[in-house]
KOLBALUM-284267 format. One record per residue (C-alpha): x, y, z; residue in three letters. Coordinates in Angstrom, 2 decimals, decimal comma. Example, Ala and Ser with C-alpha at 12.3 -4.5 7.8 and 13.67 -1.06 7.14 Angstrom:
# KOLBALUM-284267
px; py; pz; code
12,30; -4,50; 7,80; ALA
13,67; -1,06; 7,14; SER
END
This chain:
# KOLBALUM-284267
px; py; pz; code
-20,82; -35,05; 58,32; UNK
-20,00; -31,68; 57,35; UNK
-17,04; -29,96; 56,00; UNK
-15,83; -26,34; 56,30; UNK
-13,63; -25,53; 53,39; UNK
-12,43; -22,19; 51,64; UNK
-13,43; -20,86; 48,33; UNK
-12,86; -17,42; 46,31; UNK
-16,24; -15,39; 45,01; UNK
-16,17; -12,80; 42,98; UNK
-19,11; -10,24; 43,28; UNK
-19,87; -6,79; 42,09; UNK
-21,67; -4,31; 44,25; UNK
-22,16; -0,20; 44,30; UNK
-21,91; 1,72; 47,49; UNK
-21,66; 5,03; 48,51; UNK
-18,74; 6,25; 50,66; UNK
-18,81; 8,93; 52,88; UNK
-15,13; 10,43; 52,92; UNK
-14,19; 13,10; 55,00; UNK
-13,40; 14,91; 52,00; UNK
-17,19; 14,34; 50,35; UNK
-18,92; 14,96; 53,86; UNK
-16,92; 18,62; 53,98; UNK
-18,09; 19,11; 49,91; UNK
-21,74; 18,86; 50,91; UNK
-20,92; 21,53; 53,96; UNK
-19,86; 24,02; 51,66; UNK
-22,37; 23,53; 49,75; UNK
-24,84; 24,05; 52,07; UNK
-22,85; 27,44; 53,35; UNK
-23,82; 30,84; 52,41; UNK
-21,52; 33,10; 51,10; UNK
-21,42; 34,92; 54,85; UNK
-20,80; 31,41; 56,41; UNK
-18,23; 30,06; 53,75; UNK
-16,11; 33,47; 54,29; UNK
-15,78; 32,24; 58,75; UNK
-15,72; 28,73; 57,07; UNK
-12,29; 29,97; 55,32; UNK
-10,51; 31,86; 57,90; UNK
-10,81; 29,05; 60,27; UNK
-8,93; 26,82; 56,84; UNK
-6,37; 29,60; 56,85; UNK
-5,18; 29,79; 60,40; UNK
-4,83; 25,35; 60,29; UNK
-3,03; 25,47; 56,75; UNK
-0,03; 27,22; 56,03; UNK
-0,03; 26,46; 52,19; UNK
-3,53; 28,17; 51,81; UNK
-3,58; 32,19; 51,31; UNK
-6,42; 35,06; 49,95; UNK
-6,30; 36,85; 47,66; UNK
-7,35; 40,31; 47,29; UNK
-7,70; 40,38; 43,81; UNK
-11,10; 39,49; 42,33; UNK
-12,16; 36,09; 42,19; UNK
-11,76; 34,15; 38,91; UNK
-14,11; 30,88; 39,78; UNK
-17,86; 30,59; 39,12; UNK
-18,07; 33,99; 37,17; UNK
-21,05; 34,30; 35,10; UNK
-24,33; 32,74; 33,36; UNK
-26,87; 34,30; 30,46; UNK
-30,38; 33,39; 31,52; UNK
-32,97; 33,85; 28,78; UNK
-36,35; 32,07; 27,86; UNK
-35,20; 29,20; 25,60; UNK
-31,33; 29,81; 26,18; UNK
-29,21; 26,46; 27,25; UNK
-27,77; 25,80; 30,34; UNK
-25,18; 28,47; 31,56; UNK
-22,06; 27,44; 30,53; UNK
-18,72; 26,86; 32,90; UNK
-17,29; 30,29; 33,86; UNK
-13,40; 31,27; 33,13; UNK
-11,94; 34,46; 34,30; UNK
-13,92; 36,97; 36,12; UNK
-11,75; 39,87; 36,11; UNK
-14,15; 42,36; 33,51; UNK
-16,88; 41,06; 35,54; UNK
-18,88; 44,37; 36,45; UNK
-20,92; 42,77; 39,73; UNK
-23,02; 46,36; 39,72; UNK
-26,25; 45,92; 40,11; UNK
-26,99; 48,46; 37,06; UNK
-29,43; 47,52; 35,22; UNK
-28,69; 48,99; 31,24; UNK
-31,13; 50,01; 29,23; UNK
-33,79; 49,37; 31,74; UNK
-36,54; 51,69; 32,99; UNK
-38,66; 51,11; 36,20; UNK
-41,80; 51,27; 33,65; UNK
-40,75; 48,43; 32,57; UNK
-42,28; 46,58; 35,48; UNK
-45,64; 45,89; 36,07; UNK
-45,59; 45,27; 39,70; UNK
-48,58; 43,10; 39,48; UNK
-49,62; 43,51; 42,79; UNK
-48,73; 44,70; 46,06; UNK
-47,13; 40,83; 46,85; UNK
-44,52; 41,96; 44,22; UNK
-42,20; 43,59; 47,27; UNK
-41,72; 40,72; 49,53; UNK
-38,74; 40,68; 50,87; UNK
-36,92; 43,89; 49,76; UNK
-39,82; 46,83; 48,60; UNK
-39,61; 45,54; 44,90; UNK
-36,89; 47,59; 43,72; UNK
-36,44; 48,11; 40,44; UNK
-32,97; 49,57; 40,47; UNK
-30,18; 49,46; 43,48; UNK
-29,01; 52,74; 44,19; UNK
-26,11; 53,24; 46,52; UNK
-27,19; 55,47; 49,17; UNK
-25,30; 58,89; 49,44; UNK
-24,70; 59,57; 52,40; UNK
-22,55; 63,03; 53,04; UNK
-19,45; 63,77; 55,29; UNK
-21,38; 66,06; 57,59; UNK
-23,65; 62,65; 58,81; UNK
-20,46; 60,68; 59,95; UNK
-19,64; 63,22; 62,30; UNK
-21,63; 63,08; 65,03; UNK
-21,39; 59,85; 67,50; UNK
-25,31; 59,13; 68,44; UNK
-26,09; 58,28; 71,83; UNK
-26,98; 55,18; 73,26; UNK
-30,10; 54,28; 75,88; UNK
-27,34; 52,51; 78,00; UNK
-25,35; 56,24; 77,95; UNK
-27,94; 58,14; 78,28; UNK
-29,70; 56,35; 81,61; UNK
-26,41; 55,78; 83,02; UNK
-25,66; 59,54; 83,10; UNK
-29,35; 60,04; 84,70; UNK
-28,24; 56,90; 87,08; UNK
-25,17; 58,73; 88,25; UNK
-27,06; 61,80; 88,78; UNK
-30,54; 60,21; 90,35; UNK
-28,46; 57,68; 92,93; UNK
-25,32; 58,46; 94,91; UNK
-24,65; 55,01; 96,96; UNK
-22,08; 53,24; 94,86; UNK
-23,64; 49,37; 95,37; UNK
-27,05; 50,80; 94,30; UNK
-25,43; 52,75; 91,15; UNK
-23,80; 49,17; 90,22; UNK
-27,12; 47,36; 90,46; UNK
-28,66; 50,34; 88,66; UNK
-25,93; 49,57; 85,99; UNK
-26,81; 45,87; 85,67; UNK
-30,71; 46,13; 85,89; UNK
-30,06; 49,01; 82,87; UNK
-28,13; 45,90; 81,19; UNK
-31,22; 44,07; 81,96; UNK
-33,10; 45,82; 79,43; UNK
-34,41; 44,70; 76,14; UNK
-34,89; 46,33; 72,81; UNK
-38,05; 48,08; 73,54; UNK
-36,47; 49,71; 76,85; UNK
-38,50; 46,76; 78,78; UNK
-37,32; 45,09; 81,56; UNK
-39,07; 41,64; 81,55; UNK
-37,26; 40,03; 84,43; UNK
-39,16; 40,02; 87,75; UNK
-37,84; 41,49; 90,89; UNK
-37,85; 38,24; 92,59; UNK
-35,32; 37,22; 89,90; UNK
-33,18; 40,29; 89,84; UNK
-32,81; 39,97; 93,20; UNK
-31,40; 36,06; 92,77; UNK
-29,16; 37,54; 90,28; UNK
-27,88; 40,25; 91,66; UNK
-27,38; 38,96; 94,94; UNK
-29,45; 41,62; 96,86; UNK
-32,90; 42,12; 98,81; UNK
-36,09; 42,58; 97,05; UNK
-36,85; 45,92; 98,82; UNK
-33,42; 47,14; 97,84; UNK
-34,15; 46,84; 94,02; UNK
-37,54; 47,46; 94,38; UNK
-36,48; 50,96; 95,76; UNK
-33,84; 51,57; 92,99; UNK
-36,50; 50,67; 90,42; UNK
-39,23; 53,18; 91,96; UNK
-36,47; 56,01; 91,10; UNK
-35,32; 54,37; 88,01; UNK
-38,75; 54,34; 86,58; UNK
-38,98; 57,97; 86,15; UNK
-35,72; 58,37; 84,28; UNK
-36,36; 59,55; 80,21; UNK
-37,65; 58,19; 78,17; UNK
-40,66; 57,73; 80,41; UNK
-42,02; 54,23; 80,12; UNK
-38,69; 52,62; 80,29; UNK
-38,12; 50,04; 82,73; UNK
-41,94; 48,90; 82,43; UNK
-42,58; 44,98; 82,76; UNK
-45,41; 44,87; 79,91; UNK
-46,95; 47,40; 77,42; UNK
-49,76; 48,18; 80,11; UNK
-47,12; 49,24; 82,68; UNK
-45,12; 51,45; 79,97; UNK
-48,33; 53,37; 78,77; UNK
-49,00; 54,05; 82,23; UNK
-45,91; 55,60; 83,40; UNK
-45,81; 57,97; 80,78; UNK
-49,57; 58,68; 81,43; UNK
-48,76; 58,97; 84,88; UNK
-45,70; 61,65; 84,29; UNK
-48,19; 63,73; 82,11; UNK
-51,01; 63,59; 85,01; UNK
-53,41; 61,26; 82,86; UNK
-53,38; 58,66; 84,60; UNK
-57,10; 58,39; 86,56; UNK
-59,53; 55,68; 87,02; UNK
-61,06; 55,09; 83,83; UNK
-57,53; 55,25; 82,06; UNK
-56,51; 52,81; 84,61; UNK
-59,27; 50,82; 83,57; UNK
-58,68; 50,73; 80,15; UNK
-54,92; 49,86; 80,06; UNK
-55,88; 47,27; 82,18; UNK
-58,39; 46,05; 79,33; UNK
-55,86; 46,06; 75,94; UNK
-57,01; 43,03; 74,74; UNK
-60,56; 44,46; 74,45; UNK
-59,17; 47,08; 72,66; UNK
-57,39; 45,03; 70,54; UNK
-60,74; 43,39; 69,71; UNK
-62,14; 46,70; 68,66; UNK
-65,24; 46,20; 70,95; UNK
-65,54; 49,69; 71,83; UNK
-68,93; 49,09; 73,90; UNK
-67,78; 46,57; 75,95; UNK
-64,86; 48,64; 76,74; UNK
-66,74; 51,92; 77,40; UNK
-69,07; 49,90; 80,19; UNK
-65,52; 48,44; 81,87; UNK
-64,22; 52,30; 81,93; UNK
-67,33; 53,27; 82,97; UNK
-67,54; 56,66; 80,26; UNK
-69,70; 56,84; 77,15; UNK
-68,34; 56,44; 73,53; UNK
-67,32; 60,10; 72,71; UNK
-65,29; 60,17; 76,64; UNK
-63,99; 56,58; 75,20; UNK
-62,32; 57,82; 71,99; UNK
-60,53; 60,75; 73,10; UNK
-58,61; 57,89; 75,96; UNK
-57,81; 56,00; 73,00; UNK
-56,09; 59,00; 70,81; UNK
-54,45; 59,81; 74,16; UNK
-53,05; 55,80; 74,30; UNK
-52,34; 56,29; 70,43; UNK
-50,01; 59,36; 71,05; UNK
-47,81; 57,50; 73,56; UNK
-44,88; 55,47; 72,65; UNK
-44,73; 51,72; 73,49; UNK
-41,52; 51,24; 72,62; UNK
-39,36; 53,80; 74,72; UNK
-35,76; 52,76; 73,57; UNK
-36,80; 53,24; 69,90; UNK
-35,70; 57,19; 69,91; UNK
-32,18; 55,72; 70,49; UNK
-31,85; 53,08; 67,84; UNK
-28,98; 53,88; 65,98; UNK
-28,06; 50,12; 64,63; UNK
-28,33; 49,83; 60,91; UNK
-30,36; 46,90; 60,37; UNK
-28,77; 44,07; 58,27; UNK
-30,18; 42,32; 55,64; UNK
-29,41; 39,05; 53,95; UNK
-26,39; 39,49; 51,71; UNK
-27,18; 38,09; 48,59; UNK
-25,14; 34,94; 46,98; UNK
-26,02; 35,24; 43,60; UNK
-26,30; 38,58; 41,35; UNK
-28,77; 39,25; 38,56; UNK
-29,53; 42,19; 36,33; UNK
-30,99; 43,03; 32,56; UNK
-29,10; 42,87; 29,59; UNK
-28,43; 45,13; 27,08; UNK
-30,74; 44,85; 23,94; UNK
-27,61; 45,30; 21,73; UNK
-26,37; 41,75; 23,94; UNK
-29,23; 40,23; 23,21; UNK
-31,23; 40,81; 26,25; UNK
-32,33; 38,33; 28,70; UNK
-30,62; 38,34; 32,49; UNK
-27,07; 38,08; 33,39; UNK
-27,18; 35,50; 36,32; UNK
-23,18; 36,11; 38,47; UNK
-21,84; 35,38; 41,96; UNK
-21,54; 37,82; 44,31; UNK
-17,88; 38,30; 43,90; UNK
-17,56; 40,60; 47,04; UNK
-18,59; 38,54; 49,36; UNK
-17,39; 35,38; 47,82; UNK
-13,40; 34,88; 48,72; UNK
-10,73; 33,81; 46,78; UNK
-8,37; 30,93; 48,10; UNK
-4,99; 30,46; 46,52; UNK
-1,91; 28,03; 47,40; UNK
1,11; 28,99; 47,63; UNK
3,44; 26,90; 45,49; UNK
6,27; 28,61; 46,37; UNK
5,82; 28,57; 49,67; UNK
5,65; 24,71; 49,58; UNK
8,33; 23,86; 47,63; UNK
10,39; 25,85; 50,28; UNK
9,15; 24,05; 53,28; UNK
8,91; 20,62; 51,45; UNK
13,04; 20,85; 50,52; UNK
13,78; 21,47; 54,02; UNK
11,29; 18,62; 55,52; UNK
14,33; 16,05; 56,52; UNK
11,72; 13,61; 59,02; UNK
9,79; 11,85; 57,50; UNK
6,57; 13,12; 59,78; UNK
7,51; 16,29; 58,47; UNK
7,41; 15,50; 54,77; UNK
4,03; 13,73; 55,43; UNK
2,30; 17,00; 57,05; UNK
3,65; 19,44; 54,36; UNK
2,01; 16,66; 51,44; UNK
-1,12; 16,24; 53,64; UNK
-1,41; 19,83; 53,91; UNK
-0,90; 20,38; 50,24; UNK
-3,24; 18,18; 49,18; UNK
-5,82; 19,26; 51,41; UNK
-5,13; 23,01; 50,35; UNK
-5,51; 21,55; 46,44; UNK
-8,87; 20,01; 47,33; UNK
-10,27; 22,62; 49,22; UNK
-10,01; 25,28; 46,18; UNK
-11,10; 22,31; 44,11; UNK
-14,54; 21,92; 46,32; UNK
-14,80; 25,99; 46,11; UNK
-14,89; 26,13; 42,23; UNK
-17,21; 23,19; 41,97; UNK
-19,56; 25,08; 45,01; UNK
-19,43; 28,36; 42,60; UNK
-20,12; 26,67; 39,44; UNK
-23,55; 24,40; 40,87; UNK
-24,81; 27,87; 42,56; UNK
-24,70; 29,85; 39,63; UNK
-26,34; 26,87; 37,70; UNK
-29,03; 26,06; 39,72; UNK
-29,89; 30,18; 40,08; UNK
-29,62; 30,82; 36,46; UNK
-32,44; 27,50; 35,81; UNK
-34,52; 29,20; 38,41; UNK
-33,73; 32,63; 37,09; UNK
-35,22; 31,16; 33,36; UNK
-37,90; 29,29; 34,76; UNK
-39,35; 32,54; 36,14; UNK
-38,68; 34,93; 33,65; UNK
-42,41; 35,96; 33,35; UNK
-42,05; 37,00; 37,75; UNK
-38,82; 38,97; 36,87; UNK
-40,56; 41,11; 34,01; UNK
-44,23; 41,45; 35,34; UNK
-44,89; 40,66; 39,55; UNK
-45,97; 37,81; 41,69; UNK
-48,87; 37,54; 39,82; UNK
-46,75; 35,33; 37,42; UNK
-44,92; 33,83; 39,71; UNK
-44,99; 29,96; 38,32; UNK
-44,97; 26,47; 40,29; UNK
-42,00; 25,13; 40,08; UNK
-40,51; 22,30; 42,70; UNK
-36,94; 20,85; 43,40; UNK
-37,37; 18,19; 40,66; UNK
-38,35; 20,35; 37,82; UNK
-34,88; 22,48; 38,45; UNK
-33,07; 18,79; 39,23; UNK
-34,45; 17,60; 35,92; UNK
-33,28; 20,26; 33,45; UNK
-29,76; 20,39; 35,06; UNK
-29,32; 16,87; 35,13; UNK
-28,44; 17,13; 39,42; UNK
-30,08; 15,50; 42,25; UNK
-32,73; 16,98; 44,47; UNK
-31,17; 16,85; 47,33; UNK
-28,40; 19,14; 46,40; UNK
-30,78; 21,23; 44,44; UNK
-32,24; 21,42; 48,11; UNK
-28,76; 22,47; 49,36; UNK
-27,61; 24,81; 47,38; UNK
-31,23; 27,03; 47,75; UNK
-31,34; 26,97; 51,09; UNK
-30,43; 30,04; 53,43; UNK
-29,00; 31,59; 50,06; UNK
-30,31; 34,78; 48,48; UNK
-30,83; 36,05; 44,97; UNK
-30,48; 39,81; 44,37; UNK
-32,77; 40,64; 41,52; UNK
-34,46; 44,00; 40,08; UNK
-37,81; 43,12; 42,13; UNK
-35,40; 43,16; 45,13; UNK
-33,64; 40,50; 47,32; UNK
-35,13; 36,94; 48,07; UNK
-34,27; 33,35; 48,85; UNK
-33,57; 30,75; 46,27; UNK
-36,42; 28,83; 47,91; UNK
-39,16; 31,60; 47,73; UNK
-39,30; 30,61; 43,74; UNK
-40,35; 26,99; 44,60; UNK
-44,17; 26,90; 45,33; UNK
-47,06; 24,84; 45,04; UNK
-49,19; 24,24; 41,86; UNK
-53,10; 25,14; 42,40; UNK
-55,43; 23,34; 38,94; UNK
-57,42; 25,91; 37,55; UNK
-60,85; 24,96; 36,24; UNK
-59,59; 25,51; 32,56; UNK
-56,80; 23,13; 33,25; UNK
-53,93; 25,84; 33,64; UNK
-51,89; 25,79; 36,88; UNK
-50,66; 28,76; 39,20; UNK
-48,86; 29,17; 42,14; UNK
-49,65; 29,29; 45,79; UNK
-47,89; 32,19; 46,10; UNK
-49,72; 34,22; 43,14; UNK
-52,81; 32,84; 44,72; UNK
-51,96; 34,70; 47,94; UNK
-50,69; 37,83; 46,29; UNK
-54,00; 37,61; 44,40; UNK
-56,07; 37,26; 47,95; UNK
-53,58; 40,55; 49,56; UNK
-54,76; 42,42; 46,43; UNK
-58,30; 42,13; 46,81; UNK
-58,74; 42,60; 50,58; UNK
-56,48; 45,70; 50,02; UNK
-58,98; 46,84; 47,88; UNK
-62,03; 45,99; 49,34; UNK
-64,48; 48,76; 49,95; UNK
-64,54; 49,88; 53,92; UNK
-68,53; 49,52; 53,68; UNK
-68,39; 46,10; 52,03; UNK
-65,87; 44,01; 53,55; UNK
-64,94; 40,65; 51,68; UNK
-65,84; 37,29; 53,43; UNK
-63,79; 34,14; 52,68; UNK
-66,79; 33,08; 50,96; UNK
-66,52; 35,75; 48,28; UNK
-62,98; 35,86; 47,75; UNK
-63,66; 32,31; 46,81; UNK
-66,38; 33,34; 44,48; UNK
-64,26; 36,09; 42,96; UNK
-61,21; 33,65; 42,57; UNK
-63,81; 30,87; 41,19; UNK
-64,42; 33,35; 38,34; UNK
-61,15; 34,13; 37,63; UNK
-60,24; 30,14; 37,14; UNK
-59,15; 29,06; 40,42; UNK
-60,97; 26,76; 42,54; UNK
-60,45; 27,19; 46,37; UNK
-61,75; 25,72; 49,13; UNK
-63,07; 28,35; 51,87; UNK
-60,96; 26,61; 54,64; UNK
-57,46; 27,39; 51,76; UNK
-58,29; 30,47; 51,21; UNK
-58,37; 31,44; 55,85; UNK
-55,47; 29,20; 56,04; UNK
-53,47; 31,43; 52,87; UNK
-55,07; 34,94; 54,61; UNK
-54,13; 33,93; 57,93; UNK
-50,70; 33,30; 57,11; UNK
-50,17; 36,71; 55,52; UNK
-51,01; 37,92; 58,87; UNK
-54,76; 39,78; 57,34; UNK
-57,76; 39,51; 59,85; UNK
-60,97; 37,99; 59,07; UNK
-63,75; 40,08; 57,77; UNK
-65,06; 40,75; 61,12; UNK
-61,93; 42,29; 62,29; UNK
-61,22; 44,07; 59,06; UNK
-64,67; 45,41; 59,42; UNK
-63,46; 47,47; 63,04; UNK
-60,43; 48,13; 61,68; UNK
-61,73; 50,02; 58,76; UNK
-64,47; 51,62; 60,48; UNK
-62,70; 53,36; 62,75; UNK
-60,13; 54,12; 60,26; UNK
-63,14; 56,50; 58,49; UNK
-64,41; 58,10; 61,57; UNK
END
């Protein structure tokens, strides 16, 4: 017979807790410095304690990255921080740019110049497409139901001035007969810039062909063939237009002189590019040298509490719900700027390891661009991978050689044939350099480039070598061949 009885044991185990606190650590970490700024204003408008400051930033200030120099130290004070990207004592000979791979990302700059741009260019307000075909809309249509639908199909329109929806849809949408905007589109169709309201490239060439009188049967015929053109097969296309080859090329410089993209006259956005996280620029040889590896401190901002403030509210808390909310919320303001400084001070580690790691890309191009994976940076900084992994993603370096994501300096390692290793991506910049200087008459095969790369030490296989040229967007050797042959005619 059995008996149930009750007995005390002792055991040890480890186990990982996800707090709320350590879940929210990991999502700053992941944030850029763009993200982390909406990340912050939403923290100011729940927490009362919490205020910015406009002052400069004090946390995660700056790190000395040189071959052989030790792990950046932990920042102080940031306040004679200079966060220019000047560059002293540096001269843009001073770069090789090893080869035309060198500008990914940002045209390989070797120096940051601030753009002057004078008074007199702020003072005129540019013109939108939207502006510009309403005023034709109000002039072209006078019903008032067809200049609102006129308004919303205008609305309609895309970046390129296209107008991909179909009329079937439109008319769904807009709650109105098919011959109604069919109509309104006949008349819209001719507004300037000609070709705007086109469905597909073939329409838009055609509208402006049509407004200059161009437009006849073997025109017709050959917008209605692109992809052949595409293809370079001039033959085949000359029998579908039905004209011989010297009839043929003057309808293609006629197509080449048009403009498939109709709304670009009136693009007035500035684009915007990543904002970097992290800052790095040359030392001075009196300093020593090496690279000066700092956060970005003007996009990075600066969370205070406010003590005073809290012991204020925290004398006149009487309930004790109210004493509870003002501690919660000072404790959650404390940790918050605690997580921030510890987010600054991994970033500018982990950039200033990669920064070292590829000192020989920073001084001389892609070329020298060095494998280098998440556990090689994770192993000199004593981290983990995984937040190695965090803290490079969707975060940007500005550099010299221009602006580029902390994960653009991790690549594969290729075995040369003499036992030395080089990266994927110096592989590729190798492969862009020789097709761009392949001779028109003797265009490179996959075959050869794997011959000429055999010679230099690097063993590819034909089907790495397509796979490498295809994702740099280059056409095979066929297609280069066209391409360049028509170039020299």
């Amino acid at each position: 017979m059995s008996t149930i009885s009750q007995k005390l044991d002792f055991r040890q185990s480890q186990q990982l807790v996800m707090t709320p606190q350590l879940q929210q650590a990991i999502k700053l970490l992941q944030l850029n410095n763009v993200e982390l700024a909406e990340f912050i204003e939403e923290e100011l408008e729940k927490n009362p304690l919490l205020e910015k400051a406009d002052a400069e930033p004090d946390l995660g200030g700056t790190s000395d990255a040189e071959g052989g120099a030790e792990a950046p130290a932990e920042a102080e004070g940031r306040d004679d921080v200079d966060v220019a990207f000047d560059v002293p004592d540096y001269e843009p000979a001073d770069f090789d740019a090893g080869s035309s791979m060198a500008d990914i990302g940002a045209g390989g700059n070797s120096k940051f110049d601030v753009m002057d741009e004078g008074f007199e260019s702020r003072l005129r307000e540019e013109k939108t497409l939207r502006a510009h075909l309403m005023e034709q809309l109000a002039v072209s249509v006078t019903d008032e139901r067809d200049r609102m639908i006129g308004a919303l199909l205008i609305d309609s329109l895309d970046e390129s001035g296209y107008l991909r929806s179909s009329v079937t849809d439109l008319s769904a949408r807009l709650s109105c007969s098919v011959e109604r905007i069919g109509r309104l589109l006949d008349v819209m169709k001719g507004f300037d810039p000609s070709g705007v309201f086109a469905r597909d490239l073939s329409e838009c060439l055609a509208l402006q062909l049509e407004e200059k009188g161009a437009l006849d049967g073997p025109m017709k015929a050959l917008l209605e063939n692109l992809d052949v053109l595409a293809d370079r097969d001039l033959k085949k296309l000359a029998d579908l237009c039905g004209v011989n080859a010297t009839y043929l090329a003057d309808m293609i410089e006629e197509v080449r002189a048009l403009n498939p993209r109709p709304a670009s006259d009136f693009e007035h956005v500035i684009v915007q590019t990543a904002v970097p996280d992290v800052l790095m620029k040359r030392m001075p040889k009196n300093l020593g040298g090496g690279w000066r590896v700092e956060l970005n401190s003007e996009t990075l901002p600066r969370v205070l509490v406010n003590q005073e403030y809290y012991t204020q509210v925290s004398g006149l808390a009487k309930s004790k719900q109210d004493r509870e909310y003002v501690t919660a919320q000072m404790a959650s303001a404390n940790w918050l700027v605690r997580a921030l400084d510890q987010r600054a001070q991994t970033i500018l580690k982990v950039a200033s390891e990669i920064v070292e790691q590829q000192d020989a890309f920073f001084n001389y191009g892609i070329e020298f661009l060095r494998p280098l994976t998440l556990k090689d940076i994770a192993g000199e900084i004593d981290m983990h991978e995984s937040t190695v992994s965090r803290v490079t993603t969707n975060k940007y370096i500005g550099t010299p050689r221009g602006l580029f994501e902390l994960k653009f300096f991790f690549s594969t390692a290729l075995t040369a044939s003499d036992g030395s290793v080089h990266s994927a991506e110096a592989v590729k910049a190798r492969i862009k350099a020789l097709i761009d200087g392949e001779d028109p008459n003797k265009i490179l095969s996959d075959d050869a480039i794997v011959d000429i790369l055999k010679k230099e030490g690097v063993d590819l296989a034909r089907r790495t070598v397509a796979k490498y040229r295809e994702g740099m967007h280059i056409g095979s050797s066929v297609q280069r061949r066209k391409q360049k042959k028509d170039i020299l005619r």
